[in-house]
Each structure stands twice: as C-alpha cells, then as structure tokens.
C-alpha positions as CSV (number, residue, x, y, z in Angstrom):
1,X,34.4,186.7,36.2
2,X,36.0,183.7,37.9
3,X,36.2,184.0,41.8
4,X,38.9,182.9,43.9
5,X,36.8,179.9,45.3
6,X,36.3,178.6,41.4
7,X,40.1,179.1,40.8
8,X,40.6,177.3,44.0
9,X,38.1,174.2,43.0
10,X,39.9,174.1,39.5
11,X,43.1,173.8,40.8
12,X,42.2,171.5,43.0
13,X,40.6,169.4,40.7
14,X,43.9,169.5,38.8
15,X,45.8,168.4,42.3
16,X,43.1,165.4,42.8
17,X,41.8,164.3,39.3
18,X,38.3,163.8,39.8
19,X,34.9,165.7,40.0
20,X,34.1,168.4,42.0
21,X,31.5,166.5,43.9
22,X,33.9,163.6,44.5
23,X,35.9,165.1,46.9
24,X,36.3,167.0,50.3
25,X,37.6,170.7,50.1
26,X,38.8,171.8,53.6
27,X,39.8,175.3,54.4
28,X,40.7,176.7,58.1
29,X,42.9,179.4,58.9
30,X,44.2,180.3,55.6
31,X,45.3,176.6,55.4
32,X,43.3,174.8,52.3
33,X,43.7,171.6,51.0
34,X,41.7,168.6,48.8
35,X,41.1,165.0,50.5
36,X,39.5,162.2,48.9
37,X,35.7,161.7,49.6
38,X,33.9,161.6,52.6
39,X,37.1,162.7,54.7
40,X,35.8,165.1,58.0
41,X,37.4,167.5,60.2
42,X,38.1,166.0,63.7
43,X,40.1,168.7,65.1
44,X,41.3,171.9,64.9
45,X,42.3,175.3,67.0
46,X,41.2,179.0,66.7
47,X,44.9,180.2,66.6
48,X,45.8,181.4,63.3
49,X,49.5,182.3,64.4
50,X,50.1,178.7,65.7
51,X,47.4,176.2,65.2
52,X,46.8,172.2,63.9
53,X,44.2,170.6,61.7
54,X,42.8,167.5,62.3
55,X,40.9,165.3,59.0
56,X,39.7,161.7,59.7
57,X,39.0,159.4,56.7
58,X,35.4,157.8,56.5
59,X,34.1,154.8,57.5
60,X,36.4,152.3,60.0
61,X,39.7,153.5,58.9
62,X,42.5,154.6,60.8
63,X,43.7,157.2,58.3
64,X,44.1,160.5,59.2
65,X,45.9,164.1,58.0
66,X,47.7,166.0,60.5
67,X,48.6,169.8,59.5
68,X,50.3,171.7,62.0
69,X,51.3,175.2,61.4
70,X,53.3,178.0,63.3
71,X,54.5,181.3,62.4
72,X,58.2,181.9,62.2
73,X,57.8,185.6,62.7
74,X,55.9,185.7,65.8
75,X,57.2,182.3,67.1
76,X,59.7,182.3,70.1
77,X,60.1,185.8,71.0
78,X,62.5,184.7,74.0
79,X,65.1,187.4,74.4
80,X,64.7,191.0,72.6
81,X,66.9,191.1,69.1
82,X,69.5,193.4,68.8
83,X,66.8,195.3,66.0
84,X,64.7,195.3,68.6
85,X,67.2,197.0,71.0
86,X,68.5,199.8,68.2
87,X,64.2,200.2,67.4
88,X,63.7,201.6,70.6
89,X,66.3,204.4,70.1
90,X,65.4,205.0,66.7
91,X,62.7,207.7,65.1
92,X,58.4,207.0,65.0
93,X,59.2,205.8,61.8
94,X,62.0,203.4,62.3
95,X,60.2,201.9,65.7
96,X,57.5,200.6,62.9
97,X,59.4,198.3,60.7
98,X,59.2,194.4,61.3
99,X,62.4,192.9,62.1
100,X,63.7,190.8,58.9
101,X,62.2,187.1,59.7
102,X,65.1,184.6,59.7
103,X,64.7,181.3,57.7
104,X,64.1,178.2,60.1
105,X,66.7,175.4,60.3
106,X,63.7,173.1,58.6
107,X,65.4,169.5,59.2
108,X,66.2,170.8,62.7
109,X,62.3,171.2,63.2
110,X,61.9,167.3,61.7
111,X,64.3,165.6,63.5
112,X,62.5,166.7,66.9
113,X,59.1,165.8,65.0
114,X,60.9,162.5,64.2
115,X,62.2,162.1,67.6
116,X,59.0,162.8,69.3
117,X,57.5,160.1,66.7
118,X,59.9,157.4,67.6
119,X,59.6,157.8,71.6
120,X,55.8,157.0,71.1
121,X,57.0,153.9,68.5
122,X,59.1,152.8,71.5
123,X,56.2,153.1,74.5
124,X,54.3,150.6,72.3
125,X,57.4,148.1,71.7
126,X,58.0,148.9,68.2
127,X,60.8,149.3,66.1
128,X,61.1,153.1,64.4
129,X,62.3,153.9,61.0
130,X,62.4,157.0,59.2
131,X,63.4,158.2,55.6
132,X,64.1,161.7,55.4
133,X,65.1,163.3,51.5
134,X,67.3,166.4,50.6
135,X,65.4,169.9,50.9
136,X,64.0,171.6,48.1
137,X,62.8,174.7,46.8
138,X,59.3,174.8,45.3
139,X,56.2,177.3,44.7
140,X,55.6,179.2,41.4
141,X,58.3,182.0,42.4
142,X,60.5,180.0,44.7
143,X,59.0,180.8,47.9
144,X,58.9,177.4,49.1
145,X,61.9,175.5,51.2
146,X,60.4,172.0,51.9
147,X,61.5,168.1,52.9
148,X,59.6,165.0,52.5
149,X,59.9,162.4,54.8
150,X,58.3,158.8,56.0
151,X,58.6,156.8,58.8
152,X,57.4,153.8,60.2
153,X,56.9,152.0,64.2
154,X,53.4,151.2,65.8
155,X,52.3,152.8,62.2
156,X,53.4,154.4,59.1
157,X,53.2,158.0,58.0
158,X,54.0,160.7,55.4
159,X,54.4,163.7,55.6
160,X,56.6,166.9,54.4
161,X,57.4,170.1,56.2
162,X,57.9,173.6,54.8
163,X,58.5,177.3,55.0
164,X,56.7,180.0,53.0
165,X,58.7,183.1,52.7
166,X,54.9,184.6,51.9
167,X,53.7,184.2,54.9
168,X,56.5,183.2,57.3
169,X,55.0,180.0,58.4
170,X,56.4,176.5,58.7
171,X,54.3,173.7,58.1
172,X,54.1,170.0,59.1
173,X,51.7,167.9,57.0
174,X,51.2,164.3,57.2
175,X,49.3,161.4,56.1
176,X,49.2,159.1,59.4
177,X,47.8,154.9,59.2
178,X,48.3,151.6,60.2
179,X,51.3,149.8,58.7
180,X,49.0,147.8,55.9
181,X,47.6,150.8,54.5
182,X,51.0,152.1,52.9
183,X,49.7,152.5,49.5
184,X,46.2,154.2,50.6
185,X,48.7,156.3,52.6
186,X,50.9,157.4,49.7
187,X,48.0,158.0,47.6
188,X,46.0,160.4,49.6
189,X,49.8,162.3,50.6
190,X,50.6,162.4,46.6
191,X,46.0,164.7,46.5
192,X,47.0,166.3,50.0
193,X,50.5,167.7,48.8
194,X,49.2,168.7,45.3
195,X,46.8,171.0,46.8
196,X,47.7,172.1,50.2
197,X,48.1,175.9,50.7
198,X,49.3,178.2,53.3
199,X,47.7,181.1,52.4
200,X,45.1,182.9,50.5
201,X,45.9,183.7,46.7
202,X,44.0,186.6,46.7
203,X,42.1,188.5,49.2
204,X,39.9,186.1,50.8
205,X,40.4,183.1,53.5
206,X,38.7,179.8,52.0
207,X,36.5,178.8,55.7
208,X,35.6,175.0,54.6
209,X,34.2,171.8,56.8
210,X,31.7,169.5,56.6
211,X,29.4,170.8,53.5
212,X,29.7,174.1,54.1
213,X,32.3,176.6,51.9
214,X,32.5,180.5,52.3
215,X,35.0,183.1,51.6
216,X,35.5,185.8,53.8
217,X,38.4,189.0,53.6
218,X,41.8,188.5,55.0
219,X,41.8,190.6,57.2
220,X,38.4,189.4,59.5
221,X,39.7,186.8,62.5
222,X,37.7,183.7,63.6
223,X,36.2,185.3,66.7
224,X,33.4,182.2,67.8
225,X,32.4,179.2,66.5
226,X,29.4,176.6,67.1
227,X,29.7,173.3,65.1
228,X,27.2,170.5,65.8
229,X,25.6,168.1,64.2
230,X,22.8,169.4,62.1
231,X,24.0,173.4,63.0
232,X,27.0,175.2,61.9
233,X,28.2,178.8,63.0
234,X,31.2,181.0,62.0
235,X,31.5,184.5,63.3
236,X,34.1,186.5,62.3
237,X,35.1,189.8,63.4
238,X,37.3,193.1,62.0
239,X,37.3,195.5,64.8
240,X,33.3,196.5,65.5
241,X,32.9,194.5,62.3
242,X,31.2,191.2,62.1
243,X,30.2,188.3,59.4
244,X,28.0,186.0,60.3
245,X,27.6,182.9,58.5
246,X,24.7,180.2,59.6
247,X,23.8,177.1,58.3
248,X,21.0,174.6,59.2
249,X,20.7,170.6,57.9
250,X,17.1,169.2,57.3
251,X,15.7,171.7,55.5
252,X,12.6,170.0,55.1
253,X,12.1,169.2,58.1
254,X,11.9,173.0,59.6
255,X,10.1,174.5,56.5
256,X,7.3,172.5,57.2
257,X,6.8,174.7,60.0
258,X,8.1,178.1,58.9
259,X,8.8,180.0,55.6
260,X,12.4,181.1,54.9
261,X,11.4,184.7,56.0
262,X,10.1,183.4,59.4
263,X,13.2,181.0,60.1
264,X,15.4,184.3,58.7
265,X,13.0,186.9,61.8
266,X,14.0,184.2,64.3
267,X,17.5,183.8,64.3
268,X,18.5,187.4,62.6
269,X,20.9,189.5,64.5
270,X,18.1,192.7,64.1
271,X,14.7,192.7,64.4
272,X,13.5,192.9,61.2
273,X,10.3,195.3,61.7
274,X,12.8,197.8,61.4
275,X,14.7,196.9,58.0
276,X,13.5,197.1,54.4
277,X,12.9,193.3,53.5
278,X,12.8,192.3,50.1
279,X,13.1,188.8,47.8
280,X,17.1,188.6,46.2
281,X,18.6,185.8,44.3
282,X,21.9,183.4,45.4
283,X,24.5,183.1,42.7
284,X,23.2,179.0,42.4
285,X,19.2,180.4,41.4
286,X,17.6,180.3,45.1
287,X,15.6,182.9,46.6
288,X,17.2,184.9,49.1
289,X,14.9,187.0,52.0
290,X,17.3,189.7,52.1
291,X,17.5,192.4,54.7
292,X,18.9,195.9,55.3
293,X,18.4,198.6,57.6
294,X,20.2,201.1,60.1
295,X,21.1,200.4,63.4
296,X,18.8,201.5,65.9
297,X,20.0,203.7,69.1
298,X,19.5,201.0,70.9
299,X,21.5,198.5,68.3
300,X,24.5,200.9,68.5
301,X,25.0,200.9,72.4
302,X,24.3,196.8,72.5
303,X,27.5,197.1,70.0
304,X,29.8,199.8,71.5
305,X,29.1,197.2,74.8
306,X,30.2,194.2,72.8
307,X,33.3,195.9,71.5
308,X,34.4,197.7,74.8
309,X,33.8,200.8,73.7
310,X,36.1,200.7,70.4
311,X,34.9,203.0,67.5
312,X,37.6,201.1,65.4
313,X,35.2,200.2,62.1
314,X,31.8,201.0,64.7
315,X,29.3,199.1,62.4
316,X,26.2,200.8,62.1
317,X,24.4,199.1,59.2
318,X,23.0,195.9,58.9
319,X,22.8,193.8,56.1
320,X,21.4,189.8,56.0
321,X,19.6,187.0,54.2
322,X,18.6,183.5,54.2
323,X,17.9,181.2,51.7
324,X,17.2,177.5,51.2
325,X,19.0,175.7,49.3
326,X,16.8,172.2,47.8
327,X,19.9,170.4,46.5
328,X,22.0,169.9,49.7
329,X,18.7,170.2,52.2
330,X,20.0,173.2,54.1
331,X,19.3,176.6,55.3
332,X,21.8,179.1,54.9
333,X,22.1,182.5,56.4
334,X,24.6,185.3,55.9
335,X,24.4,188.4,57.6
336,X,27.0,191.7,57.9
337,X,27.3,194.2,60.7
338,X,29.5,196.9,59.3
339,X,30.6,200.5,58.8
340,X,29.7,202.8,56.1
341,X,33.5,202.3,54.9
342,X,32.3,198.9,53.8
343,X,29.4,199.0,51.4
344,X,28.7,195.9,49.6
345,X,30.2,193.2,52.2
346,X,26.8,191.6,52.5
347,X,27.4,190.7,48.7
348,X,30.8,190.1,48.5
349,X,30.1,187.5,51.1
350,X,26.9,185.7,50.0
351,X,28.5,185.5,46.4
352,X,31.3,183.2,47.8
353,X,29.3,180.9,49.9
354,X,28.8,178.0,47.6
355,X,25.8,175.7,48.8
356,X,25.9,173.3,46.9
C-alpha cells in the first residue's frame, strides 16, 4: 500500500525531475514543498494559523525561499459580523456553524507586499521594479486563486501568492537573490511552485527539516521543539495526547558506549522496568527496541499535572522504540502517550518516519 509520504516523494519527484536523494523535502505546518539539494531551514514559527518559513540555499549563496502563510478565516477578527450578531440569538445548533469565509482581494494583499518591498529598495538607494500577471485559477478541482509576480531593487525576487478555498489560507511564496542570480532564481521558483502545498492530502501533516521526515495525524499541534546541531526534537500534542519523535546524529559515536536498548532506557519518557520490551523491525530493515506498558499511578498524576487536569484523550498507555539507522548515522526514537481510543499510533507513526 503506498503511504502518503511515497505519494508525496513521487509527486515531488515529478515537480523537481531528479532523484529522491538529490533533493531537500521540507514540510512544516501543513506547508510542504521540494528545493534543490542541500537547501536548510533558517527560520520558521510555531503558529500554524499565521506563520512564515524560512529556507537558505547551501554554501555562499544569497538565495533564499520565503513562505508566509495566514488564515483568511481566523485572520482579522476586528468588529463582530452581522452572522456573528444573528448567531448569538439563534438556537445551540445555529450558534455552531462557521461564518462563510470571504475570498481575499489577493492583488490587494501584493501590492502592500510590493509596497513594503520597494520602501526597503529605496533605504538602500535602489531603483524598484515589479511585474505583476493576471490572476488565475489553478489546483486539480479549482480551488486555487493565485498571481505570479517579480520584482527587482537592492535584489531580485519571485514569487506568487494564493488562496486555497481548502483550507482558507493565503499564501506568499518567493524565491529571493542578488540581482546576478536571475536565472538560478527562476529555476528553483519554476521546483518550489511545482510542489508547494498548503495542506495535507490525506490525513497526515508531512513534519520535514534537516534529514529528518515523519508523518504525524492532522489533528496533533506542534506543542515544543528542540533543534540543534547533532539533536532533533518534535513533540506534538492532541489533548492529554503526545508523539514524541527524537533523533540523534553520530550514531557511531554513542553506540560505542551504549546499545540501542540502553540509549532507548535513558532518554524514554517511562522507565522501562515496568514495560514489556521486545526486538521489532522499521519499515527500512533495522531493529527496533520496542516498548509498551501501562501507566503507572504515579505516571497518570505526572500527566493529569502536565495537562491541567484535562481528561480530554487522558493517555494512559505508553508505547516507544528506538532504532539505529547505519545508512544516515542516526538514532531515531519514536514514542506515543495515548488513550485506549487510539490503538496502534505507535505504528502508524514509526511506519511514516523515513530515515533514510
């Protein structure tokens, strides 16, 4: 069966015409895109509602992608609608529909984009110049309203902006340089507009930076993350809920000192003298130490402290493992606290983080 993350990879080899392994995959927020090689996230924010991207390209080049991204349907509440005026007098079951979202005025949003561009052209004593072409519909069932445009002063970009009647948000997406690298710039817009996505296909967010790629359910939010150089962290959270994913560089290195199943009893979320311990295997062929258990009495008040006393989706199982993985020189480590409403997260999760 072919998971969302292969259908993603294909189709994204489609957009960028080269192998897998010769290219970066980035994923944040529901946004997901394909960049040449060696591109890395510089920047990004933990909003998913309104929230930017930041991707540098390699080496001493000034290139760089820019994705912003807001939601037109929770964006600038200002004054209470006139639905939201007749809700309040209405039934339970009126109160809880969503007002209709209303289309934004897209070149409206440009031309202060453009305007903002062109103050900063002027600071440094350049000229500005921009190009900005007819709006179009695109997507597979025309949910798409989108404009190119280009510009130029103190630099040269290209971007596009767009609204997604899926998901309600409006994004601005651009391929930013020095003036001399107009055709480097063009290229990497024609791969970054080709594959750039504002929301998930299926049911799972695509989380990728750096080397790592997981897919986790829709409906879990970003709660903490810890990215440094050699360690990578990504909890996510769904009510009492959590995922967990961990990964370690220099593989070698640590294993000299410890066995998977010691690195996995040092940094588990449970002790694991408690859990049922057993050898697994990833979907890429390495051994997994895999873990499950019960929380312990203990375990569940540590939790009902963590979530301030919310029951919503109490977790009270455990599920984790930790493998290494030879071909990328890595540790990885998954681990699930969740309800009894959830069986088979653990799974679902370690099946979609690709490692190499």
């Amino acid at each position: 069966m072919t998971t969302p993350l292969e259908m993603e990879k294909q189709r994204g080899m489609e957009a960028a015409e080269v192998p897998f392994g010769e290219r970066t995959i980035i994923g944040w927020q529901g946004v997901r895109c394909v960049l040449p090689p060696g591109w890395n996230v510089t920047g990004f924010s933990l909003d998913r509602d309104s929230g930017y991207l930041r991707v540098d390209a390699p080496g001493n080049s000034t290139m760089t992608v820019q994705i912003r991204w807001t939601n037109a349907a929770t964006a600038n509440p200002g004054s209470p609608s006139l639905y939201a005026l007749l809700a309040q007098r209405l039934g339970k079951r009126q109160r809880q529909q969503k007002a209709p979202v209303q289309k934004p005025d897209l070149k409206a949003n440009l031309e202060k984009i453009l305007k903002e561009t062109a103050k900063q052209a002027r600071r440094g004593k350049a000229s500005f110049e921009s190009t900005v072409k007819p709006e179009k519909t695109e997507g597979e069932h025309g949910e798409r309203s989108a404009i190119n445009f280009s510009w130029s002063g103190g630099g040269r970009g290209q971007g596009k902006i767009w609204y997604c009647e899926t998901c309600h948000r409006i994004i601005v997406a651009q391929v930013v340089g020095l003036a001399k690298d107009q055709a480097a710039i063009a290229t990497v817009a024609s791969q970054l507009f080709a594959s750039l996505h504002d929301h998930a296909e299926g049911e799972h967010d695509l989380w990728a930076l750096y080397d790592l790629q997981v897919e986790i359910p829709q409906d879990f939010r970003l709660e903490t993350q810890d990215l440094r150089a050699g360690y990578l962290n990504l909890t996510f959270a769904r009510g009492g809920e959590k995922i967990i994913v961990d990964r370690w560089g220099l593989a070698n290195v640590a294993l000299k000192k410890f066995t998977v199943r010691e690195w996995f009893t040092r940094h588990a979320r449970l002790s694991l003298k408690r859990l049922a311990v057993e050898e697994d295997e990833s979907p890429q062929g390495h051994a997994v130490t895999h873990a499950v258990g019960r929380f312990s009495l203990l375990d569940r008040l540590r939790v009902l402290r963590e979530t301030r006393g919310s029951l919503r989706r109490f977790p009270t199982l455990y599920e984790g493992g930790a493998w290494e993985c030879a071909e990328s020189n890595k540790i990885y480590m998954v681990q699930v606290l969740h309800s009894r409403r959830t069986p088979g997260l653990w799974q679902e999760v370690m099946q979609r983080c690709v490692c190499h």
